[in-house]
C-alpha positions in Angstrom: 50.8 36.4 7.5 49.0 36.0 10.8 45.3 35.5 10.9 43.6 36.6 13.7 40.2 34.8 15.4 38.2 37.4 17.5 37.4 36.3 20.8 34.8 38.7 22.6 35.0 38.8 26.5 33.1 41.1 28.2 34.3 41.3 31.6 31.7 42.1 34.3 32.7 43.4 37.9 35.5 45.2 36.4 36.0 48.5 38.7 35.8 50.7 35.8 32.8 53.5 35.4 29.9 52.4 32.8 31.2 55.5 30.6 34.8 54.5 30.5 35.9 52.8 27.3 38.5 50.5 28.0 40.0 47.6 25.5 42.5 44.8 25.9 43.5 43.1 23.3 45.9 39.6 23.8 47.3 37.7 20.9 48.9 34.2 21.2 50.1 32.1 18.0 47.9 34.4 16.0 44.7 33.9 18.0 43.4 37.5 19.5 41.1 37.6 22.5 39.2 41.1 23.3 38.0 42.2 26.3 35.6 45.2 26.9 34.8 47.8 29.5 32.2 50.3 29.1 31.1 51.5 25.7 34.2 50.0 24.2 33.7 47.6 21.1 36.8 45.9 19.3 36.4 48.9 16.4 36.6 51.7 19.2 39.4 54.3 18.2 41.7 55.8 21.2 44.1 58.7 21.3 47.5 56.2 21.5 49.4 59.5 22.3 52.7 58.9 22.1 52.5 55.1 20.9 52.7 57.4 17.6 56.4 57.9 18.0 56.8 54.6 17.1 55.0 55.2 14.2 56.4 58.8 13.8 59.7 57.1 13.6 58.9 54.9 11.1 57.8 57.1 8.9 61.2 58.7 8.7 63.2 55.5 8.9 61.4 54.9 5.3 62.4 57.8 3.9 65.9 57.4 4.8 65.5 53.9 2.9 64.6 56.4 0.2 67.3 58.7 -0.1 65.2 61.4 1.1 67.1 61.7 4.3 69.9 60.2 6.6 70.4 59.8 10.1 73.0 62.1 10.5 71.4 64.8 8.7 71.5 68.2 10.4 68.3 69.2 11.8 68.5 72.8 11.1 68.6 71.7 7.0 65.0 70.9 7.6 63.7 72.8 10.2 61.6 76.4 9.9 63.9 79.5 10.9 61.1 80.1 13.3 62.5 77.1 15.3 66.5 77.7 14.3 66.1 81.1 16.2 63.7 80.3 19.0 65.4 77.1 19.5 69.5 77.7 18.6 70.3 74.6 20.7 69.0 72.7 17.4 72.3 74.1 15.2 74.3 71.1 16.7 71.4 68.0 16.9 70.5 65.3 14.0 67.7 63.6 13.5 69.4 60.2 15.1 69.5 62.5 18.2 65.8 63.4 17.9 64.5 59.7 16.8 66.7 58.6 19.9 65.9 60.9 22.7 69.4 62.1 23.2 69.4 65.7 21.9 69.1 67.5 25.1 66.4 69.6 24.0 63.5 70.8 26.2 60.4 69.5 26.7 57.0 71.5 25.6 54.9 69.5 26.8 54.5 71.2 30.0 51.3 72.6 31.9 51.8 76.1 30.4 51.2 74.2 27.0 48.3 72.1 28.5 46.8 75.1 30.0 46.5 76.8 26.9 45.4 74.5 24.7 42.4 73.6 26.7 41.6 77.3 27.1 41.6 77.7 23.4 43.2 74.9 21.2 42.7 76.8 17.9 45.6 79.2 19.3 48.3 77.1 20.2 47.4 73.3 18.7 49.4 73.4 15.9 53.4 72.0 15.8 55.3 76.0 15.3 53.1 76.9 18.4 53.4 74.4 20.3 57.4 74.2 20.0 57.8 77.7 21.4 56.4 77.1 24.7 60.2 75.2 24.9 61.9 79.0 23.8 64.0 80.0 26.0 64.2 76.6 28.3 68.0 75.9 28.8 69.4 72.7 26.9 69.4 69.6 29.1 72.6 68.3 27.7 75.0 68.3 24.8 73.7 66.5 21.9 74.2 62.7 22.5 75.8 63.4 25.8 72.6 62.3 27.4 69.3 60.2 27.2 66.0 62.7 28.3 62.3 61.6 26.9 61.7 65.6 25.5 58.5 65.5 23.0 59.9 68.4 21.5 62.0 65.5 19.6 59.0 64.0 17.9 57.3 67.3 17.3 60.3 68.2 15.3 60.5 64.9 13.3 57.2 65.5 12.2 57.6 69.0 10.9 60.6 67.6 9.1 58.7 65.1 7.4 56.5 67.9 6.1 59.3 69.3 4.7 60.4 66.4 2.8 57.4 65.2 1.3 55.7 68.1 1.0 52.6 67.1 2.3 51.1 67.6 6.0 52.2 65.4 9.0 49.1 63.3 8.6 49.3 63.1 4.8 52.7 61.7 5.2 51.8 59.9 7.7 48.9 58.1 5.4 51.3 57.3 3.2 54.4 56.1 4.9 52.9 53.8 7.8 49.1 53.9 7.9 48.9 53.0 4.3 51.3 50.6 4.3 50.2 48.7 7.2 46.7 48.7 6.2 45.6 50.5 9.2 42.1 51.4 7.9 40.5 52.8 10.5 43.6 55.3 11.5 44.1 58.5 11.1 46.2 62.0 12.6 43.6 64.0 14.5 42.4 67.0 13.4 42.6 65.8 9.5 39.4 64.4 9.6 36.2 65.2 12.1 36.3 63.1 15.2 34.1 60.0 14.8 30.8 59.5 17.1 32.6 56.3 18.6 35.7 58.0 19.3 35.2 58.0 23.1 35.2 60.9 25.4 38.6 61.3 27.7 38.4 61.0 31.7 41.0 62.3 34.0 40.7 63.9 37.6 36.8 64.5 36.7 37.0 66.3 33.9 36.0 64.9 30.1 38.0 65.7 27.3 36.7 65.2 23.6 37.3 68.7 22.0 41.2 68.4 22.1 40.9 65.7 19.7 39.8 68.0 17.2 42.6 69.9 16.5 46.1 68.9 14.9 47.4 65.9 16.4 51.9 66.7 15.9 54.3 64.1 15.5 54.8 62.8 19.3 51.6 61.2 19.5 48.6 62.1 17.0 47.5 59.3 15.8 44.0 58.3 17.2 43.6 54.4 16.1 41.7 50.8 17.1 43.7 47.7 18.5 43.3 46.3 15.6 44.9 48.5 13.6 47.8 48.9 16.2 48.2 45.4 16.0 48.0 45.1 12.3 51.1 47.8 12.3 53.2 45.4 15.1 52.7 42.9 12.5 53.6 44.7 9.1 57.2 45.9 11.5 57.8 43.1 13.6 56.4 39.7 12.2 55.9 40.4 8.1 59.1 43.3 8.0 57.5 45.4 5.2 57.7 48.5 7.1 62.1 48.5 7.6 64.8 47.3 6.0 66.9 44.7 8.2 69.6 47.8 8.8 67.5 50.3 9.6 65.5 48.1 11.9 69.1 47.6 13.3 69.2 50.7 13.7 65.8 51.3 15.0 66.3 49.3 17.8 69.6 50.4 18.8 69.2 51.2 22.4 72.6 53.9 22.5 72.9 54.7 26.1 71.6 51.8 27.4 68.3 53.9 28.3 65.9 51.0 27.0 65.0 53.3 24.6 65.5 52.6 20.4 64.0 55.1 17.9 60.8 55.4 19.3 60.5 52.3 20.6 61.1 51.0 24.0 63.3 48.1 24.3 63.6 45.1 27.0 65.2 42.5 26.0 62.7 40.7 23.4 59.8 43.4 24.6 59.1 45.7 22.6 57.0 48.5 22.8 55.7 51.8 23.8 53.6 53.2 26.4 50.9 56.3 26.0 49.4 58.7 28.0 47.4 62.4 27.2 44.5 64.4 28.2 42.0 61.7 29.5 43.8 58.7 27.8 46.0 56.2 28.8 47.8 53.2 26.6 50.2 50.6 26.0 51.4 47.7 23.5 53.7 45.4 23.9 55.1 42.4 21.6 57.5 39.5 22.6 59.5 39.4 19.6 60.8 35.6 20.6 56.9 34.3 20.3 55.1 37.0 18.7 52.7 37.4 21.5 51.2 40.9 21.5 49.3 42.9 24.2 47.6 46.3 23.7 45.5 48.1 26.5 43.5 51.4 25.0 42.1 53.4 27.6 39.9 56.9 28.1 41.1 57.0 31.3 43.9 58.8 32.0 44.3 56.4 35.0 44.1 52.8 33.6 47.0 50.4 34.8 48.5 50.1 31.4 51.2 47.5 33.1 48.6 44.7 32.5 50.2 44.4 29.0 53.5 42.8 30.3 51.6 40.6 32.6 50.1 39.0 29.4 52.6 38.4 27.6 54.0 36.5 31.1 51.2 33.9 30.5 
């Protein structure tokens, strides 16, 4: 087990407003420096946004170490009939397609979506709603015929982990990967009332804080501090208590040579995954050769998140 020394930077000059909370966090031979823009402090929890497939992926990898499911399970065993008849494409996809990206279905993630949900998030922020602004969208390829980065993937793999377990996405989530890692200070938005020090979002003027409040879905709604992100890169990466050595085989299977695993993007010894949504902007990255880790949280929506691989070049 790592243990981590705190290093407090505070970077003046940096071209970043006063309100802005930016964080980057560097970790070299199990020493961590922090450095801090605007009302960031090392405890500050971001929107990760879709660093939470990673996570998301997880969670299902451990229940297929369970019994509960395999990778080759049919999707439409687990999915609502709402989706079977709004989305028919799913008859012919498994839940290796949507952990790897390479079911061919649709994206909803679009600015119809967006639109909406900042008109009224009560209406459309939940998974069923959200997944039917992709009704109707043609399939992008054959199942496994292709490699497309769809959210409508993860979205689905978190309503099927409801329907194993039980419980809601963030329950299970609690309980297969935040738990586990002893991420403390983590949690799915909307299960619990946004914190004061969760920062408020900047992108193209606007401020965005309300959208937090609602049901975060499986493709990225986890809000969570670096430290907590990089107590989870340890738990998977450097401890393995999260996956079993096959299914982290498995997990970081890159099948179409798309750098992509299950949820996790691939480069070599890099691993990672990038995040962006409304106002927020983030990335970690871990050199699994020398354990060096690099996370940048951001609510800014237009942070240079690439700063993470030039840390890990030092």
């Amino acid at each position: 087990m790592f243990r981590l020394l705190i290093i407090l930077l505070l970077l003046p000059g940096r071209a970043v407003a006063d309100d802005i909370a930016t964080l980057r966090y560097h970790e070299v031979n199990g020493v961590a420096s922090i450095s801090l823009d605007g009302p960031a402090t090392p405890d500050t929890p971001f929107a990760i946004a879709s660093i939470g497939k990673t996570m998301t992926s997880v969670a299902v990898l451990r229940l297929v170490a369970d019994g509960k499911l395999t990778l080759d399970d049919a999707v439409s065993a687990h999915a609502p009939d709402a989706i079977l008849s709004g989305l028919p494409q799913v008859a012919d996809v498994t839940i290796r397609h949507l952990l790897t990206m390479t079911s061919g279905l649709p994206d909803y993630l679009g600015d119809a979506y967006i639109e909406d949900a900042l008109d009224d998030p009560s209406a459309v922020q939940n998974a069923l709603t959200a997944l039917s602004y992709a009704y109707g969208e043609p399939q992008v390829f054959p199942p496994g015929q292709g490699f497309d980065y769809s959210n409508t993937n993860y979205v689905l793999l978190g309503l099927i982990l409801e329907d194993v377990t039980g419980a809601t996405y963030a329950e299970a989530m609690d309980r297969l990967v935040i738990g586990p890692a002893g991420m403390s200070q983590s949690f799915v938005f909307g299960a619990i009332p946004l914190p004061e020090s969760f920062p408020t979002g900047h992108e193209n003027g606007r401020h965005y804080r309300a959208y937090y409040a609602f049901d975060g879905f499986g493709d990225g709604g986890v809000i969570a501090p670096a430290g907590d992100l990089a107590k989870f890169y340890h738990a998977l990466f450097i401890d393995e208590t999260l996956l079993t050595p096959a299914l982290m085989t498995e997990f970081l299977r890159d099948p179409l040579g798309e750098g992509y695993g299950m949820g996790i993007e691939v480069e070599g010894a890099i691993v990672g995954h990038s995040g962006g949504d409304l106002g927020f902007s983030s990335d970690v990255r871990l050199d699994r050769d020398s354990g060096g880790l690099a996370i940048i949280l951001s609510a800014s929506a237009d942070t240079d998140t690439d700063w993470t691989f030039d840390a890990l070049d030092r």
